[in-house]
C-alpha positions as CSV (number, residue, x, y, z in Angstrom):
1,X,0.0,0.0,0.0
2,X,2.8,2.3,-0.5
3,X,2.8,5.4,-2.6
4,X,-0.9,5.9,-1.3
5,X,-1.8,9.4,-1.0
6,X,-2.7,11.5,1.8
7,X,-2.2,8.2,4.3
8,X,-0.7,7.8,7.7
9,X,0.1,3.8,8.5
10,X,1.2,2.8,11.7
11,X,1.0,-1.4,12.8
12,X,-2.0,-2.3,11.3
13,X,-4.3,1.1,11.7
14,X,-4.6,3.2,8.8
15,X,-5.6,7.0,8.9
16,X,-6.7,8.7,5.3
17,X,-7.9,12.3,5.4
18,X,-9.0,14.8,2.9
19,X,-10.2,18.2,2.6
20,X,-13.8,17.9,1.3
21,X,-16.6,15.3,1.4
22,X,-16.7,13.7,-2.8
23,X,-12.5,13.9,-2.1
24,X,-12.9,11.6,1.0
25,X,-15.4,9.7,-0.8
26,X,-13.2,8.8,-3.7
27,X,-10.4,8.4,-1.4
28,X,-11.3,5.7,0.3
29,X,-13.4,4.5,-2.7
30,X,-9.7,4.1,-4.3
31,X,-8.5,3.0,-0.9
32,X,-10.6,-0.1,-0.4
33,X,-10.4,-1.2,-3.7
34,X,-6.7,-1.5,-3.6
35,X,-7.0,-3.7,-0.3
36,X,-9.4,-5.7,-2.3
37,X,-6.9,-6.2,-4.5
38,X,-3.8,-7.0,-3.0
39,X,-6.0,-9.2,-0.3
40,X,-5.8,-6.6,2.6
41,X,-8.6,-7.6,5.0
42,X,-10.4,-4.9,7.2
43,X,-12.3,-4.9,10.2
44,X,-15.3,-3.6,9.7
45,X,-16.1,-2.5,14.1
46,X,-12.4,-0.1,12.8
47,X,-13.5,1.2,10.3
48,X,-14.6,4.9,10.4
49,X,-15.7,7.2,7.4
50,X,-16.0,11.4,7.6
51,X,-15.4,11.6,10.9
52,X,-14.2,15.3,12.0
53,X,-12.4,13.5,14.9
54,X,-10.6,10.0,15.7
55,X,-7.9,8.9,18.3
56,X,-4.9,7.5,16.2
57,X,-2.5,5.6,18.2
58,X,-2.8,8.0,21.1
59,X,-3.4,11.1,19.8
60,X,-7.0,12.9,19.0
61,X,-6.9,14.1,16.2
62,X,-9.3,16.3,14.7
63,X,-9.8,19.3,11.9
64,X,-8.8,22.2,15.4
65,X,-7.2,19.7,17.3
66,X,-4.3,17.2,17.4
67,X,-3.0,15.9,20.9
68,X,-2.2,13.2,22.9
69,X,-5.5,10.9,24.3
70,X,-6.0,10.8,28.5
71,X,-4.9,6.7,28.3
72,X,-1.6,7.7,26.8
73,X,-0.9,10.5,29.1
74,X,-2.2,8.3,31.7
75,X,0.2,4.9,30.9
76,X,3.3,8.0,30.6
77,X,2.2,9.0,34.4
78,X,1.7,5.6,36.0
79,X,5.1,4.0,33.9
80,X,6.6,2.2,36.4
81,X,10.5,1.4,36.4
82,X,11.9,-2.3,37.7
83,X,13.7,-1.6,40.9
84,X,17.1,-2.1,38.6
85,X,16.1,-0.6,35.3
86,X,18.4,-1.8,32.5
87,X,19.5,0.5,29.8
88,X,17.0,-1.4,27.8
89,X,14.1,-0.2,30.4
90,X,15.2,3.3,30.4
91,X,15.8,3.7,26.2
92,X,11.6,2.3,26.4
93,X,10.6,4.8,29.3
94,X,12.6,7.7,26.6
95,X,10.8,6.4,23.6
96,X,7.7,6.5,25.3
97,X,7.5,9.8,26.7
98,X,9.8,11.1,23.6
99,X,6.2,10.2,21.4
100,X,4.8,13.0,23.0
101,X,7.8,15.3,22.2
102,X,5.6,18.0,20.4
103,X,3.7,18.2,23.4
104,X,6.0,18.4,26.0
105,X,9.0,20.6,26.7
106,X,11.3,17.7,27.9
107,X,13.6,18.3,24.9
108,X,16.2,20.4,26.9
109,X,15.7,18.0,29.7
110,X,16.2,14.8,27.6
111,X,19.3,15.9,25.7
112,X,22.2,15.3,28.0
113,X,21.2,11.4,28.3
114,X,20.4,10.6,25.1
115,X,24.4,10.1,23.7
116,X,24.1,7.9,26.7
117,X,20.9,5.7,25.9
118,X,22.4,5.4,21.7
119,X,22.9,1.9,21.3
120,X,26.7,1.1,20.1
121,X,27.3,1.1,16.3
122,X,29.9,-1.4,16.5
123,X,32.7,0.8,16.2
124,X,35.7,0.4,18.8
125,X,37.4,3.8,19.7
């Protein structure tokens, strides 16, 4: 399904938007009929058509409004750390709450450890 237009894909949830009702008609009239094709199977209780608002894998997002849902601010809050994290525990903990980067101002407070949490390239020094 690449090379489809005006598409965000993320897992197995697909988001298509448009400007105008016959555009989003047409859209997702060209949409479906390329799953059809390639033997893409849909669930129908996912499937949503002109709406002005969704939630997209934890965000809202809308024609005036695009932010992140209550359950993913929420499972950020209540994250809890084993009692000795690995680096692997911390680099999820960064990527989590690094998803919400455009939301947050914890870019100045996330820079100094994130040389730190880069996984090796292989190089020796």
């Amino acid at each position: 399904m690449s090379g489809f237009p005006r598409k965000h894909k993320c897992v197995d949830d697909t988001l298509l938007y448009d400007a105008g009702i016959e555009q989003t008609f047409w859209h997702t009239y060209d949409f479906l009929e390329r799953c059809a094709m390639v033997g893409v199977t849909l669930k129908q209780e996912k499937f949503m058509f002109c709406c002005r608002e969704v939630e997209f894998v934890g965000f809202h997002v809308g024609w005036e409004a695009y932010k992140p849902t209550e359950d993913r601010l929420s499972a950020i809050r209540h994250f809890t750390m084993p009692g000795q994290p690995t680096i692997t525990d911390v680099r999820s903990l960064f990527g989590f709450v690094n998803q919400l980067a455009p939301f947050l101002a914890t870019a100045p407070i996330i820079e100094p450890f994130t040389d730190l949490l880069k996984k090796p390239t292989g190089r020796k020094v």
